[in-house]
Backbone as numpy.savetxt, mean C-alpha at the origin, in Angstrom:
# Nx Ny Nz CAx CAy CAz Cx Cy Cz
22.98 18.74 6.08 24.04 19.05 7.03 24.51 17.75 7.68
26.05 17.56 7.75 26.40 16.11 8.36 27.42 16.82 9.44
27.08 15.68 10.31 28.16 15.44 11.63 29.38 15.03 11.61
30.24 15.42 12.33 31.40 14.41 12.46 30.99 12.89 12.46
30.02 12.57 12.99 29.96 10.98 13.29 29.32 10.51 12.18
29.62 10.81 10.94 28.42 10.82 9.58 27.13 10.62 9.51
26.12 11.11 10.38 24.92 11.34 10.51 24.82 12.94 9.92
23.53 12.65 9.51 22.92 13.63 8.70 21.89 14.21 9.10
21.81 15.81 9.53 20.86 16.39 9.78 19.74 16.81 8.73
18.75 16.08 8.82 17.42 16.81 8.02 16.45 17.48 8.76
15.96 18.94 8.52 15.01 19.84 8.88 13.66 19.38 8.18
12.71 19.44 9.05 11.27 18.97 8.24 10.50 19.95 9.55
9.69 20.63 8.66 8.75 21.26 9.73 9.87 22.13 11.09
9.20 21.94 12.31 9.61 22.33 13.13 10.97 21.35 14.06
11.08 20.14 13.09 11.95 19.47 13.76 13.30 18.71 13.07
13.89 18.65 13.57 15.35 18.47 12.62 15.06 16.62 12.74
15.44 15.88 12.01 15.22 14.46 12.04 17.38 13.77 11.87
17.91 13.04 12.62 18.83 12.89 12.18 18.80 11.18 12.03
20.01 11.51 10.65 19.60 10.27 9.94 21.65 9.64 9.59
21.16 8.28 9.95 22.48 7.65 10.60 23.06 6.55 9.16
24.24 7.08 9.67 24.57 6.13 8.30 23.81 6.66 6.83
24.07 7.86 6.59 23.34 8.28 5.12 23.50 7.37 4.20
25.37 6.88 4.46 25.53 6.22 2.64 25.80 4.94 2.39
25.17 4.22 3.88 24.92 2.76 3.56 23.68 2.45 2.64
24.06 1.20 1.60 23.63 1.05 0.55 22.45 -0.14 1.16
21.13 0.17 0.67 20.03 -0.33 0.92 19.70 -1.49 0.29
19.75 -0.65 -1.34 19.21 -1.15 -2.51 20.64 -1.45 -3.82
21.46 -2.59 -3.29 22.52 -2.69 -4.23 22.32 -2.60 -5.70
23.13 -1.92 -6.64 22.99 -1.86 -8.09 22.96 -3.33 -8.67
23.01 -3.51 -9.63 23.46 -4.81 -10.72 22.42 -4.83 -11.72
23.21 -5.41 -12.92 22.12 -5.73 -14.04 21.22 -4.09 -14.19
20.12 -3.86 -14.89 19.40 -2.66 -15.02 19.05 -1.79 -13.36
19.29 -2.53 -12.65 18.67 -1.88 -11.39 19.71 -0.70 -10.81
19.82 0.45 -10.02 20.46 1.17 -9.62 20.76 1.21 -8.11
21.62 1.49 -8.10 21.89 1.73 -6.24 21.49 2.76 -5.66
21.21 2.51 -4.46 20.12 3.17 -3.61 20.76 3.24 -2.17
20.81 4.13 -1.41 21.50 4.37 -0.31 20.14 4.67 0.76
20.19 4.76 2.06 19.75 5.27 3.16 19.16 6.65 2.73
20.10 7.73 2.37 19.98 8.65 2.12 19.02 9.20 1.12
19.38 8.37 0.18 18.10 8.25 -1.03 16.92 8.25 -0.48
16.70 7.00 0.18 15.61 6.51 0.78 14.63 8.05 1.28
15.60 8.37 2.60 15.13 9.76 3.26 14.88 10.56 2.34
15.69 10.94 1.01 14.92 12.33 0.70 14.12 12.00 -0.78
13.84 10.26 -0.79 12.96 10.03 -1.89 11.33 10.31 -0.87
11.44 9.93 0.72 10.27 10.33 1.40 9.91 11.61 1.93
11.16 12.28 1.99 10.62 13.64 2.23 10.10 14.82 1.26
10.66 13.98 -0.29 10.22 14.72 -1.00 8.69 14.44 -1.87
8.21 13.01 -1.50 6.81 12.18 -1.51 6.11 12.70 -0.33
6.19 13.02 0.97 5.56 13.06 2.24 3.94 14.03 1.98
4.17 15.10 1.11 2.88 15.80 0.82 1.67 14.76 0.08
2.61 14.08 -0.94 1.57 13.17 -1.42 1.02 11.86 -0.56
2.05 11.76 0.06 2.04 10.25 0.83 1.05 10.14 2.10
1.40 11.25 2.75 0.79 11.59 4.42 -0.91 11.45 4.66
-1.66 12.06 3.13 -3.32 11.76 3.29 -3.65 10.44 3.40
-2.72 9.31 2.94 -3.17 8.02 3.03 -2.55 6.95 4.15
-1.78 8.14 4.94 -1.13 7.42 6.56 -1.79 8.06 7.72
-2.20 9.04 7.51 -2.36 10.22 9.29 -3.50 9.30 9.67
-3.78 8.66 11.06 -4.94 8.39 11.89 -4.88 6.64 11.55
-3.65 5.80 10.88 -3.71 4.68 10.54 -2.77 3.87 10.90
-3.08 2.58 12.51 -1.55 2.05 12.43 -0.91 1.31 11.39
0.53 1.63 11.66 1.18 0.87 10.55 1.88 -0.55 10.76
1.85 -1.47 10.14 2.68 -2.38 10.48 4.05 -1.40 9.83
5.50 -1.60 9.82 7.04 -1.26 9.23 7.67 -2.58 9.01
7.92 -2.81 7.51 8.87 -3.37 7.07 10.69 -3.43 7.13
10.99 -3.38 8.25 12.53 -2.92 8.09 13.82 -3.94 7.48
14.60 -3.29 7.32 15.71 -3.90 6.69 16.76 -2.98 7.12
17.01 -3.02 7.76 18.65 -2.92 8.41 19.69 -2.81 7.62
19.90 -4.05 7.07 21.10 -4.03 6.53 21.05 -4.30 5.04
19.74 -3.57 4.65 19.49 -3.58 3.15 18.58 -4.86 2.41
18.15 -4.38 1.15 17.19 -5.51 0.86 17.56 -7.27 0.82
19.20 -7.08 0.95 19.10 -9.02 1.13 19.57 -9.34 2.22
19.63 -8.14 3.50 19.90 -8.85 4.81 18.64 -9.19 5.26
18.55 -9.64 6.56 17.05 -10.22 7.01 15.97 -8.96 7.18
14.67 -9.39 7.15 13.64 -8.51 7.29 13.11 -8.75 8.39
12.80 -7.26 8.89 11.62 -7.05 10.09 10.54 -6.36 10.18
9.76 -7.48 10.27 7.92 -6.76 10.42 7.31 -6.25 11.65
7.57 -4.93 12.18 7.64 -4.30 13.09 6.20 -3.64 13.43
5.43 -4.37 14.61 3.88 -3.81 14.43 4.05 -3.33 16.03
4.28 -3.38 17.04 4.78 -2.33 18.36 5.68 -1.91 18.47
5.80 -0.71 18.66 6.52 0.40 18.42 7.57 0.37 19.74
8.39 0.82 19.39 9.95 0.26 20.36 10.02 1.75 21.45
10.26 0.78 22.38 10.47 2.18 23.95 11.35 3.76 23.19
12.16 3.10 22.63 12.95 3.99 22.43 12.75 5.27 21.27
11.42 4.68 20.41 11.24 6.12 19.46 10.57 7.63 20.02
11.08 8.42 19.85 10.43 9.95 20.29 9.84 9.46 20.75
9.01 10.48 21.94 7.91 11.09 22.12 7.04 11.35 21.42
7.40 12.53 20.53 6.30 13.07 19.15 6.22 11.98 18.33
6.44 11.08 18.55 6.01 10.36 17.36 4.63 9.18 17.90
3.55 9.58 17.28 2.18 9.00 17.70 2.43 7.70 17.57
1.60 6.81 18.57 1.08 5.44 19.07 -0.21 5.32 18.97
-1.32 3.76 18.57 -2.36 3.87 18.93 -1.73 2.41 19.69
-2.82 2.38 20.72 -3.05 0.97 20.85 -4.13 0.27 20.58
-4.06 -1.21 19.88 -5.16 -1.68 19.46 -5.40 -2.83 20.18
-6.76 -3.50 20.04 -6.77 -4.81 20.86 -6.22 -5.90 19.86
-5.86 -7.11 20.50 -5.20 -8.26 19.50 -5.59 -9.33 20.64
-6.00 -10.54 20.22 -6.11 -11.72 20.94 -4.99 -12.01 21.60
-5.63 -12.25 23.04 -4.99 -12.02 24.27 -4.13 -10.78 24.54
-4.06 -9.89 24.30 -3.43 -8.65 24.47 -3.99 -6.99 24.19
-2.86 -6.20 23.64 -3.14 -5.52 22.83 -1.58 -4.78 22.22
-1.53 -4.23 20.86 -0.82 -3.84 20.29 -0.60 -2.23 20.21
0.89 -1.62 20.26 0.80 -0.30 20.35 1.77 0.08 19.00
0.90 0.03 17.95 1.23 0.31 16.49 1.65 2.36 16.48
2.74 2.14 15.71 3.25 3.65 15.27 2.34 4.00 14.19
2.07 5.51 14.03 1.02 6.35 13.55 2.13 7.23 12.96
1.97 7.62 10.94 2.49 8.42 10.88 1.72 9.55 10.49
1.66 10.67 10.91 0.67 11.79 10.62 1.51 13.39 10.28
3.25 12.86 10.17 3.67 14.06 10.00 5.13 13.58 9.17
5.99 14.74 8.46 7.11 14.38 8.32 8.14 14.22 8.46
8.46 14.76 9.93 9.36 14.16 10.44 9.50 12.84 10.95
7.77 12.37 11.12 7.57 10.92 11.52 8.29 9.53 10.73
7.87 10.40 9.30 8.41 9.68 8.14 9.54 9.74 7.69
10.28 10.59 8.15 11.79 10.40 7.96 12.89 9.53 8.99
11.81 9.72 10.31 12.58 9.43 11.37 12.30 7.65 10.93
11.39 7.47 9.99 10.92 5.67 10.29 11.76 5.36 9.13
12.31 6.32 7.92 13.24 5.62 7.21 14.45 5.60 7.33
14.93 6.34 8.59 15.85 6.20 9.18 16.62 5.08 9.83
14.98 4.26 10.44 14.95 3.18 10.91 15.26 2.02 9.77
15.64 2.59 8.64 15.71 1.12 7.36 14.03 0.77 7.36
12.70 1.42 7.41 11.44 1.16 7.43 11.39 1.47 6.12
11.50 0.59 5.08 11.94 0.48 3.57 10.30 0.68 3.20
9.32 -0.43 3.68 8.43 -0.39 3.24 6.95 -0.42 4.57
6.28 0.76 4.53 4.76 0.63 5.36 3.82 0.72 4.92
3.47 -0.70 5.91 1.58 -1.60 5.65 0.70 -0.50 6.13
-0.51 -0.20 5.82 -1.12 0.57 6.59 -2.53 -0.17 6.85
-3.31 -0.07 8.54 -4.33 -0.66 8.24 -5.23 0.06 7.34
-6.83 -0.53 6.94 -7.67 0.02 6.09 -8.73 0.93 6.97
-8.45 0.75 8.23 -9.36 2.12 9.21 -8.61 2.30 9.90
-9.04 3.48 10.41 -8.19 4.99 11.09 -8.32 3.92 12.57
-6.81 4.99 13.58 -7.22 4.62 14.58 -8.61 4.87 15.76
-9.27 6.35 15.14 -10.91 6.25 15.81 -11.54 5.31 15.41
-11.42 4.30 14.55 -12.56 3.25 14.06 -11.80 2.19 13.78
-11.14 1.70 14.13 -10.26 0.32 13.89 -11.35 -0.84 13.48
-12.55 -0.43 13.79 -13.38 -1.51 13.47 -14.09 -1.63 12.07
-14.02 -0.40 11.62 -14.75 -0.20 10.39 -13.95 0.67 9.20
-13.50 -0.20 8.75 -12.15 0.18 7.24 -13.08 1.31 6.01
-12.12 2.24 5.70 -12.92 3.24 5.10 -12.01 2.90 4.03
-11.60 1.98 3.37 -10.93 1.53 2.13 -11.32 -0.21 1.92
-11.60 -0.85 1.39 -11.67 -2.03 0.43 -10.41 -2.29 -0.50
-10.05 -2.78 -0.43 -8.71 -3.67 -1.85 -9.10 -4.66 -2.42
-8.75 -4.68 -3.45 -8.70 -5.65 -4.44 -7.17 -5.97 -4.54
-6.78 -7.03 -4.24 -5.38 -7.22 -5.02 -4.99 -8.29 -5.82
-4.67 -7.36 -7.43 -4.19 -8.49 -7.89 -3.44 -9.04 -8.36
-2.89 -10.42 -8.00 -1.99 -11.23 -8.09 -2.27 -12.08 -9.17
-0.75 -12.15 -9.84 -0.92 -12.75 -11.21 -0.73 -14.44 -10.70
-0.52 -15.20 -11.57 0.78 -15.97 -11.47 2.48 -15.92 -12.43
3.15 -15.97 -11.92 4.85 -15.24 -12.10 4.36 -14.06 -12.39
5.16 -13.34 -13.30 5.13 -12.12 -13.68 4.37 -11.64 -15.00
3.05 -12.18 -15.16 2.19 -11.62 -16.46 1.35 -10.52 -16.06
2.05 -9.48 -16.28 0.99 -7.90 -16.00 -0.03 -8.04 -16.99
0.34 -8.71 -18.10 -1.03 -8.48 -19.45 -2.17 -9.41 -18.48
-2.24 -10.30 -17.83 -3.23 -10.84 -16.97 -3.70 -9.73 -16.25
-2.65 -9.28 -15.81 -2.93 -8.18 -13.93 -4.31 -7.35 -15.16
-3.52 -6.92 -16.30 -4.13 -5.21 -16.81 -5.47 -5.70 -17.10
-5.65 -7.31 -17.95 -7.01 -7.42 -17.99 -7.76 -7.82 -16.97
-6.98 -8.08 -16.07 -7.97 -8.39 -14.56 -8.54 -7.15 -14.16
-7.85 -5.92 -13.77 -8.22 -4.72 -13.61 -9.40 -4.41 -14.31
-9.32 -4.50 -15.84 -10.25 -3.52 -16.79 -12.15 -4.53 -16.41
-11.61 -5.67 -15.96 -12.91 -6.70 -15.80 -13.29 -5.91 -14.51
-12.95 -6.06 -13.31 -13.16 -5.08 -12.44 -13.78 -3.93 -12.09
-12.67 -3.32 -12.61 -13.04 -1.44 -12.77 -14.60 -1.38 -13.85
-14.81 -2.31 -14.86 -16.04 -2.57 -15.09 -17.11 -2.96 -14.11
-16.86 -3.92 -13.70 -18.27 -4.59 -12.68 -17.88 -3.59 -11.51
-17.31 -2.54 -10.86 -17.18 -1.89 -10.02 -18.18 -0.65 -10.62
-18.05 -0.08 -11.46 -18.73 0.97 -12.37 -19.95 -0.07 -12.61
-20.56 -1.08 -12.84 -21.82 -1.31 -12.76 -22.38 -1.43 -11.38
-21.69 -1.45 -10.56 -22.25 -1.05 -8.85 -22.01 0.06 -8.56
-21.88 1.08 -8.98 -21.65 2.65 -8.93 -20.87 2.60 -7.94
-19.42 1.94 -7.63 -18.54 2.40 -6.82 -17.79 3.15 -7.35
-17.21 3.95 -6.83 -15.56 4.59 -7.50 -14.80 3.48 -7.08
-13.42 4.14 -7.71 -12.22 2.72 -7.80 -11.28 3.70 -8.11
-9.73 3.30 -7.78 -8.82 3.91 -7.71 -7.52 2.89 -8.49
-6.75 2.79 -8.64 -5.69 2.26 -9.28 -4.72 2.05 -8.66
-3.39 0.93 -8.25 -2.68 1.66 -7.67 -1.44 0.28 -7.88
-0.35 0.96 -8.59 0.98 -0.19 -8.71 1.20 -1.14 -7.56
1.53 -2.70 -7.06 1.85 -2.24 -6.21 3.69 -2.43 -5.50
4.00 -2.31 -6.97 5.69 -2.15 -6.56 6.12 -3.40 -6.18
5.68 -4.52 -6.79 6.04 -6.05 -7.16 5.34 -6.79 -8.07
4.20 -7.43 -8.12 4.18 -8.00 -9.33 2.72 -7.41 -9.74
1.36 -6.94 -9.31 0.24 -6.92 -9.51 -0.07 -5.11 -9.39
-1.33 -5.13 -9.00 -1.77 -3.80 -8.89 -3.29 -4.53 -7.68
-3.66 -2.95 -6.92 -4.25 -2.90 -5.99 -5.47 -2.18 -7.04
-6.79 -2.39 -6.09 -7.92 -1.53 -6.98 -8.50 -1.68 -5.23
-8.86 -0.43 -5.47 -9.40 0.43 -4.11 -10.01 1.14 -4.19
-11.54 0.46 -3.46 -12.36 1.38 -2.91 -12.88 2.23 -1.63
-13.10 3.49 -1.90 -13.21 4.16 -0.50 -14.70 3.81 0.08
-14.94 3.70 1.22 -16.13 3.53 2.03 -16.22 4.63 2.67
-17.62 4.82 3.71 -17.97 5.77 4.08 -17.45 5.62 6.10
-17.11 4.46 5.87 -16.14 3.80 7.67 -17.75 3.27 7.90
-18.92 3.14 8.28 -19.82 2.91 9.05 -19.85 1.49 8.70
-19.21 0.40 7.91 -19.34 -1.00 7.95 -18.33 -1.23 8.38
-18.79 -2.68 9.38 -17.37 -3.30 10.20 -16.59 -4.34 8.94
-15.84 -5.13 9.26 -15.06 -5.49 8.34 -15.58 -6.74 7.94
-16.41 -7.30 8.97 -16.97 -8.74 8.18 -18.43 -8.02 7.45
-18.64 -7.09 7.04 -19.10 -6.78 6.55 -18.61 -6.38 4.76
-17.46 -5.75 5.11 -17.04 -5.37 3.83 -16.26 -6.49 3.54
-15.95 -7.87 3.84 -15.05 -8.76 3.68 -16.22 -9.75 2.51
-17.07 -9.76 3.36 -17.93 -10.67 2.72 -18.50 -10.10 1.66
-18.53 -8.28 1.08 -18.85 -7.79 0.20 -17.72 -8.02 -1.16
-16.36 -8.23 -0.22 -15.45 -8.08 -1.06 -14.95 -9.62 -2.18
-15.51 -10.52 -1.08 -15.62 -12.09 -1.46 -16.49 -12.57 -2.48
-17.61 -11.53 -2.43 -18.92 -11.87 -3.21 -18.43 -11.05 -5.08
-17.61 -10.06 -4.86 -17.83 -8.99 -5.85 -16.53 -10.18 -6.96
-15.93 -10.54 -5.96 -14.39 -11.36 -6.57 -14.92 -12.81 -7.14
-16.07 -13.44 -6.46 -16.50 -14.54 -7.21 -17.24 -14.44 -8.16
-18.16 -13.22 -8.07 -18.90 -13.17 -9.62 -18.33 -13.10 -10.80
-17.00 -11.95 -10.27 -16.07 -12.30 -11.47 -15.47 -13.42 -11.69
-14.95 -13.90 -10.49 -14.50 -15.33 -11.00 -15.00 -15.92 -12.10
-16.40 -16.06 -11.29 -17.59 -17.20 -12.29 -17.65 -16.84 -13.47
-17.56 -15.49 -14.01 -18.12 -15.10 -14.84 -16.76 -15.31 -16.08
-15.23 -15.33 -15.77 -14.26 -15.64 -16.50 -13.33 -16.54 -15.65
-14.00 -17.72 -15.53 -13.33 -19.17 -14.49 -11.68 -19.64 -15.28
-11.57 -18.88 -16.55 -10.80 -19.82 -17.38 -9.52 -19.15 -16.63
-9.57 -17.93 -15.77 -8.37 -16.53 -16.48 -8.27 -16.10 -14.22
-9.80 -16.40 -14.04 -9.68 -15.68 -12.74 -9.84 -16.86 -11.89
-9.56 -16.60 -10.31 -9.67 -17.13 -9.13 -9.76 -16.64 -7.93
-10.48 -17.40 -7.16 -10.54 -16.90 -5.50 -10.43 -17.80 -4.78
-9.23 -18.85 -5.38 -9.16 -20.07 -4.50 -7.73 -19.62 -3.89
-7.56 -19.60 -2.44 -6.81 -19.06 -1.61 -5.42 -19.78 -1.41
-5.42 -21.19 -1.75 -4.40 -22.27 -1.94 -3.76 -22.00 -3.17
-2.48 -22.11 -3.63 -1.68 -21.81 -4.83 -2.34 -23.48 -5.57
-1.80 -24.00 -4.97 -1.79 -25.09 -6.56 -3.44 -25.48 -6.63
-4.25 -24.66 -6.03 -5.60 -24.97 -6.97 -6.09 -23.65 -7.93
-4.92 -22.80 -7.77 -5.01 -21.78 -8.88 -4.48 -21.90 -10.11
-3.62 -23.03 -10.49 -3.00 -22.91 -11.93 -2.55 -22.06 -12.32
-2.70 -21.55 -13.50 -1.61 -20.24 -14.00 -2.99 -18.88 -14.10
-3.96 -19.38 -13.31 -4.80 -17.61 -13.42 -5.05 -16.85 -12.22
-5.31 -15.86 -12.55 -4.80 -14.65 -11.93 -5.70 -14.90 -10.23
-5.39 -14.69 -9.25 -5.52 -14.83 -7.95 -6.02 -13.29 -7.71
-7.65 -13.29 -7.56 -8.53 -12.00 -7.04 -8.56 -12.03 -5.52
-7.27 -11.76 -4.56 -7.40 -11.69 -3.61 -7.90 -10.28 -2.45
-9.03 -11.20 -1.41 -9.68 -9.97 -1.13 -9.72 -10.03 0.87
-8.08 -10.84 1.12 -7.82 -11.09 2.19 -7.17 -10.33 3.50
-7.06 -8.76 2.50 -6.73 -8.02 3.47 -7.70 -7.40 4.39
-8.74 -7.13 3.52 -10.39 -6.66 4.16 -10.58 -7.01 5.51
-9.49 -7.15 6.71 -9.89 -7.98 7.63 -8.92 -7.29 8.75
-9.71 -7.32 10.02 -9.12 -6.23 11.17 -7.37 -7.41 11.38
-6.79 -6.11 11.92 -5.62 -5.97 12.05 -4.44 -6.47 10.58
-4.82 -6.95 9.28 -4.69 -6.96 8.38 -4.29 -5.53 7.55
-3.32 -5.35 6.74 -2.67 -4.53 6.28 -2.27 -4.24 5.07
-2.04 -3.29 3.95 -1.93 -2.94 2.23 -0.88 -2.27 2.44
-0.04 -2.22 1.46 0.77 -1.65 1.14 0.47 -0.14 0.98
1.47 1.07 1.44 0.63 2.15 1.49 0.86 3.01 0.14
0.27 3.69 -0.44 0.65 4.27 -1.52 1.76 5.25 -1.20
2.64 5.00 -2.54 3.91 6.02 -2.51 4.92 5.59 -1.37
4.83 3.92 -0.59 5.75 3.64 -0.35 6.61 2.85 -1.17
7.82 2.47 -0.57 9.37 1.93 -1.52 8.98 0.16 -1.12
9.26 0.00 -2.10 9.94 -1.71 -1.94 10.46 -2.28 -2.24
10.53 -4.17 -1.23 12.31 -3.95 -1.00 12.87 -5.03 -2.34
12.86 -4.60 -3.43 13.07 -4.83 -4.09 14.54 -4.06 -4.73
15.24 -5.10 -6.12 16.03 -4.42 -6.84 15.69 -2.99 -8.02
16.26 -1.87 -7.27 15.69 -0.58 -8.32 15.06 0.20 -7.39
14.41 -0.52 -6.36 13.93 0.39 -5.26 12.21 0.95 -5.94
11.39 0.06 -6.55 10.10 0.37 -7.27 9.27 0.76 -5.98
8.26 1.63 -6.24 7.50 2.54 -5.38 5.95 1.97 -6.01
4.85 1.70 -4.90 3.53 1.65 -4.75 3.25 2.69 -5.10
2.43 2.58 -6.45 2.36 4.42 -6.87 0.46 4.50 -7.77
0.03 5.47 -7.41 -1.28 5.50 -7.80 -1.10 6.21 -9.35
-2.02 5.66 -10.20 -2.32 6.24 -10.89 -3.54 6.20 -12.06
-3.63 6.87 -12.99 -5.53 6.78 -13.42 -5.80 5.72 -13.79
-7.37 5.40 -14.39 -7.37 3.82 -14.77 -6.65 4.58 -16.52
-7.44 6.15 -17.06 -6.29 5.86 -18.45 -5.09 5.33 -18.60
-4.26 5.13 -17.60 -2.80 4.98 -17.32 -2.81 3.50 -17.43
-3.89 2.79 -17.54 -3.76 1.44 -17.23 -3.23 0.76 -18.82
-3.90 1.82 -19.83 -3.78 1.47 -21.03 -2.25 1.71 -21.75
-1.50 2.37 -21.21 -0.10 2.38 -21.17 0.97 1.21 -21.34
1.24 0.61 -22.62 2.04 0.00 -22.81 3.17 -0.39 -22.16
3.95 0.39 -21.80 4.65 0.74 -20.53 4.72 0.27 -19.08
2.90 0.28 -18.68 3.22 0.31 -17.75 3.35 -1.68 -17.28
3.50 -0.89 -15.66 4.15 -2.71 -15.36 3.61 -2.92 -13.49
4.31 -3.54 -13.09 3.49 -3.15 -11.92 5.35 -2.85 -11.09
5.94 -2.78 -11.44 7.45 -1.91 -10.70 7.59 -0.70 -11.50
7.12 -0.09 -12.60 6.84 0.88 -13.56 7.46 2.59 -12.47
6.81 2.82 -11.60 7.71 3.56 -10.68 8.61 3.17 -9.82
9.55 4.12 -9.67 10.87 3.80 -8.86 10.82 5.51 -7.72
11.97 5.12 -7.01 11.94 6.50 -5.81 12.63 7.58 -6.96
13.29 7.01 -8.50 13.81 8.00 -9.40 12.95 9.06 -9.96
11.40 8.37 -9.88 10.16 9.23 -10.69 8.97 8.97 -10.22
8.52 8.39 -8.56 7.46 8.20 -8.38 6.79 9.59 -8.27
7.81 10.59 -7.38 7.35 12.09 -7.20 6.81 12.89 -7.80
7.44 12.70 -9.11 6.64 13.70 -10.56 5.37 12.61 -11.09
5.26 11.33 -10.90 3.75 10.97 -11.15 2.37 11.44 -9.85
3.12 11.31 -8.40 2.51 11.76 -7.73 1.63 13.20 -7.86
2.96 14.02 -8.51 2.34 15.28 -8.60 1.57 15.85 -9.76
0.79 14.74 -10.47 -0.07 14.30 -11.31 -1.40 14.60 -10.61
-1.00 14.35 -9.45 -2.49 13.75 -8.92 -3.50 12.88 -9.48
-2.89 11.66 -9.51 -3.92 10.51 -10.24 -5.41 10.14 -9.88
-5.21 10.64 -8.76 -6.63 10.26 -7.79 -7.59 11.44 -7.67
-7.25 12.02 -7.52 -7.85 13.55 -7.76 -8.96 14.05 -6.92
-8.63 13.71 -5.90 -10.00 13.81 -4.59 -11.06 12.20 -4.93
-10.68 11.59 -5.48 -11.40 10.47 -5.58 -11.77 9.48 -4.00
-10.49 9.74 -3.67 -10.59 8.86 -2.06 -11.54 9.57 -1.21
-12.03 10.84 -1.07 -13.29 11.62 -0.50 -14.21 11.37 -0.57
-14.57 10.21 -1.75 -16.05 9.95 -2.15 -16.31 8.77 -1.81
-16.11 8.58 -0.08 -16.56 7.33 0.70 -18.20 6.92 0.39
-18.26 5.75 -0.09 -19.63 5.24 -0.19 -20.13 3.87 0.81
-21.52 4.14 1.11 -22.07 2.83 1.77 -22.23 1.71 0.45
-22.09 0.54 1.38 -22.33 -0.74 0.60 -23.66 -0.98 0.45
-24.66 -0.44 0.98 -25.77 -1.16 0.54 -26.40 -1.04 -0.64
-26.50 -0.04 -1.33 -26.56 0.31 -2.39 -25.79 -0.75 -3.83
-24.77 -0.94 -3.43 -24.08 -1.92 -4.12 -24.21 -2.86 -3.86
-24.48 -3.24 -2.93 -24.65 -5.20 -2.23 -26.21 -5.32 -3.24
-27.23 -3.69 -3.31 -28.26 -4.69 -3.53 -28.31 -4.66 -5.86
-27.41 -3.97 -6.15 -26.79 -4.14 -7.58 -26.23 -5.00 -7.39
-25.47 -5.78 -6.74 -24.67 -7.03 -6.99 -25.47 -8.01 -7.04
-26.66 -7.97 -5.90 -27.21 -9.46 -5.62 -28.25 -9.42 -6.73
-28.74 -8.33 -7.61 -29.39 -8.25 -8.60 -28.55 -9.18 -10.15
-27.46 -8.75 -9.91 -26.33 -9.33 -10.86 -26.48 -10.41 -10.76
-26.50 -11.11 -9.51 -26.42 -12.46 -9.08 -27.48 -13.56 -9.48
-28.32 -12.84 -9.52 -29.82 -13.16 -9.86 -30.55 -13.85 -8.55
C-alpha cells in the first residue's frame, strides 16, 4: 500500500512499518549485476525474517547503512538514534570510558523498519545481550587473497576436518564477498579471552600444519598470496556478519548458510546467493538445528593440546 508522499505501507505482525522512498535504487545494475531498489531490499527481508531472526533476537547489532546506495558514503551505526520507535529494543553495553546503546533485532517489524533506514548490511555480536561477556558462537573467517574461492573451499574442507577431530560441530556460511565463515556454537559459559585464545590455537595448528597455503599473520604483506585464517572477531564488542544478511555489493549477494555437502558444488562461490534466491536456499534449512548443539571447550582444548603434542 503507498501514500501520496510515495512511502510505502508494510504490515508485519501487529505493526504496519512505513517505508520511504520505495524506488530509490540501492544496488545500481551494470555488467551481470541487477538493480536493486529500497523496496527490494524490504521485501527481500521480510520475506528472509523467519529464517534470519534465530540468529539476531537477544544480540546487539552494529548497522551498516547506506543512504544513498552502495557507492554513496557508508555508515557504521552502533548507538541507536533518539529518534527510532519505542518498540524497537536497545541494550546498553559497557565500552571504554562509556557505554553503548546498540539496537536489538528480535522481531519483524524491527527488521524492516532498519532497512528502511538503508541498514543494507547487520554485524551481529557473538553473545546475547544477557551475556555480552561470553559468545555462544566462535568464527572462523576465511579470507583468501583477491578472489580464489578454490583456496577459501580447500581452507574450509582442512578445517571442518580438524574441527570433526575435536568433536565440534561446524556450520558453513557464504559470506557475501570474497570468503566463507565456519562457525561454531558454544555452550555461552566461556568468556571471550577464553574462546579467542582457543580460536588462535585451532588456526595455527593448521597453519603449521599447511604453512605453504595458510596463515595467521594479521599484517597483509606478511601473508603473500595464502589464505588469511582469521580468528579476530572472537573478541567483546567485535562483530560477524549476520546470516541471511545483504551486502553492499554489486547484485546485492546475501550471507547465506549452507551444508558442508554444498561446499563441494562447483558453483558455488562466496557471492553464490543474491536477495534473488537466498530465500529458497534458506528454506533448505542448511543448518538444521545444528546451532542448538552449544558445546564446552574443554573437551576440545584437551584434543587439541593432545594434537599439539
Amino acid at each position: 500500500m503507498s501514500g501520496a508522499d510515495g512511502t510505502r505501507k508494510v504490515r508485519a505482525g501487529r505493526r504496519t512499518v512505513e517505508v520511504h522512498r520505495p524506488d530509490k535504487v540501492l544496488f545500481p545494475g551494470g555488467g551481470d549485476a541487477k538493480e536493486y531498489t529500497k523496496g527490494d531490499l524490504v521485501d527481500f527481508y521480510r520475506a528472509v525474517a523467519p529464517f534470519m531472526l534465530p540468529h539476531l533476537r537477544g544480540r546487539p547489532l552494529m548497522l551498516e547503512r547506506h543512504p544513498d546506495g552502495i557507492e554513496g558514503p557508508t555508515f557504521m551505526q552502533k548507538n541507536t538514534p533518539e529518534h527510532y520507535p519505542e518498540w524497537i529494543p536497545r541494550v546498553e553495553v559497557a565500552k571504554e570510558g562509556g557505554t553503548v546503546r546498540h539496537t536489538v533485532c528480535d522481531d519483524t517489524p524491527t527488521l524492516l523498519y532498519l532497512a528502511d533506514q538503508a541498514s543494507i548490511t547487520l554485524h551481529r555480536w557473538l553473545s546475547r545481550a544477557d551475556g555480552v561477556d561470553h559468545p555462544d558462537r566462535l568464527v572462523f573467517d576465511l579470507d583468501p587473497w583477491g578472489d580464489d574461492f578454490e583456496a577459501v573451499r580447500e581452507a574450509a574442507r582442512l578445517l571442518g576436518e580438524l574441527l570433526d577431530e575435536l568433536e565440534l560441530p561446524s556450520a558453513l556460511m557464504t559470506t557475501g564477498s570474497r570468503g566463507l565463515h565456519v562457525i561454531v556454537p558454544l555452550n555461552g559459559r566461556h568468556d571471550f579471552d577464553e574462546v579467542r585464545a582457543f580460536a588462535r590455537d585451532v588456526a595455527d595448528q593448521l597453519a603449521a600444519a599447511h604453512p605453504d597455503r595458510l596463515t595467521t599473520a594479521a599484517r597483509k604483506k606478511e601473508r603473500g598470496e595464502r589464505l588469511y585464517l582469521d580468528i579476530q572477531r572472537n573478541a567483546y564488542a567485535q562483530t560477524a556478519v549476520a546470516p541471511y544478511t545483504v551486502r553492499p555489493r554489486p547484485g546485492a549477494p546475501v550471507a547465506t548458510p549452507l551444508t558442508w555437502g554444498q561446499l563441494d558444488d562447483p558453483e558455488l562461490h562466496a557471492r553464490r546467493w543474491t536477495i534473488a534466491d537466498a530465500v529458497e536456499q534458506a528454506r533448505t534449512n542448511p543448518w538444521s538445528g545444528l546451532l542448538n548443539r552449544g558445546r564446552a571447550l574443554g573437551p576440545a582444548r584437551r584434543r587439541l593440546n593432545a594434537l599439539r603434542g
